[in-house]
C-alpha positions as CSV (number, residue, x, y, z in Angstrom):
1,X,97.0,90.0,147.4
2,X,97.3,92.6,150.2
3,X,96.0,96.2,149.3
4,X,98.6,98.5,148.4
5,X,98.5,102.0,149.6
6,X,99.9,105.4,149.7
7,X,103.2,105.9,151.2
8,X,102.4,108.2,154.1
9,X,98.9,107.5,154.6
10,X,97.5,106.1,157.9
11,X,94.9,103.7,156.1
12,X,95.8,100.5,158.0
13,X,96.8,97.6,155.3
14,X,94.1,95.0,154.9
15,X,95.7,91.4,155.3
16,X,94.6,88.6,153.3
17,X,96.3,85.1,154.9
18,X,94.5,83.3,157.4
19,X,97.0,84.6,159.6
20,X,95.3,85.4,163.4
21,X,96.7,89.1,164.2
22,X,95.3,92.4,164.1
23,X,97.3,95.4,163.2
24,X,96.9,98.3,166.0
25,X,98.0,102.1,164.4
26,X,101.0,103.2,166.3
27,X,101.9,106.4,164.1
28,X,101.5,107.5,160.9
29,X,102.3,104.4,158.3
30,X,103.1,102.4,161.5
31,X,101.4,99.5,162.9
32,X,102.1,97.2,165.3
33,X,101.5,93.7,164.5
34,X,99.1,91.7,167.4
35,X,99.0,87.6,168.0
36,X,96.2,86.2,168.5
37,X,97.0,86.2,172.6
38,X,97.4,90.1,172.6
39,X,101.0,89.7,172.1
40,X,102.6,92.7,170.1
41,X,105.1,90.6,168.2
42,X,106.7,93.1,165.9
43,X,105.9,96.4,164.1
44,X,105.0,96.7,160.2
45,X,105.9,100.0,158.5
46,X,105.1,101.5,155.1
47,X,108.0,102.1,153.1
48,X,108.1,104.9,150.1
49,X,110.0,102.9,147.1
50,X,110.4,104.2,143.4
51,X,108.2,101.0,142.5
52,X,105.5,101.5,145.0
53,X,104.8,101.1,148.9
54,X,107.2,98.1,150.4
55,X,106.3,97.0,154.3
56,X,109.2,96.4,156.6
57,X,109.1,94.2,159.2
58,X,110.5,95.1,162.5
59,X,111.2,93.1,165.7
60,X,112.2,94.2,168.9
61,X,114.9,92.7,170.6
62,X,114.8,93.6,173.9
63,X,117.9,93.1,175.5
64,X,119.5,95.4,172.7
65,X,116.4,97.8,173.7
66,X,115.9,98.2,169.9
67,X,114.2,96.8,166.9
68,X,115.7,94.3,164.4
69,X,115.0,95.1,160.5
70,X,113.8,91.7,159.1
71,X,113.2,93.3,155.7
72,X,111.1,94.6,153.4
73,X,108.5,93.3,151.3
74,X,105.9,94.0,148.3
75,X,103.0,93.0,150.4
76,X,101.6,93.2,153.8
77,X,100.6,90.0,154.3
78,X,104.6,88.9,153.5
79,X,105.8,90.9,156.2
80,X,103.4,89.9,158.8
81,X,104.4,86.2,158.1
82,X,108.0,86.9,158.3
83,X,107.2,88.4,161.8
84,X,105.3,84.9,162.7
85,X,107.9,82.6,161.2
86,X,110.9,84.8,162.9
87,X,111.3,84.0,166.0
């Protein structure tokens, strides 16, 4: 179970899957998701909900020259594998 954390805070999320990327601060409740090749491959963001923090999961596509909402999810660690899985 990924940590859960304040909505506004800066404290990065700790991941708990075996998945092999790092999560590099980008602003303030924004991350950007790392492969394990140095690849940014999408951007996690804390979301404020009436039932907690949510994580959305953000892609960009580039010939648009903006980012794709994949969703959002309870957990970390459920965004950052919909970011792997999404190509």
């Amino acid at each position: 179970m990924s940590m859960l954390i304040e909505a506004g805070s800066s404290r990065e999320p700790r991941l708990t899957t075996g998945a092999r990327v790092r999560l590099v601060p980008a602003a303030p409740s924004l991350w950007r998701v790392v492969d394990s090749r140095g690849i940014v491959i999408g951007h996690l963001q804390e979301a404020a909900h009436p039932a907690g923090v949510r994580f959305r999961a953000r892609r960009l596509h580039a010939t648009a020259h903006t980012f794709r909402e994949l969703g959002e999810f309870w957990t970390a660690d459920e965004a950052v594998e919909c970011l792997r899985f999404a190509r």
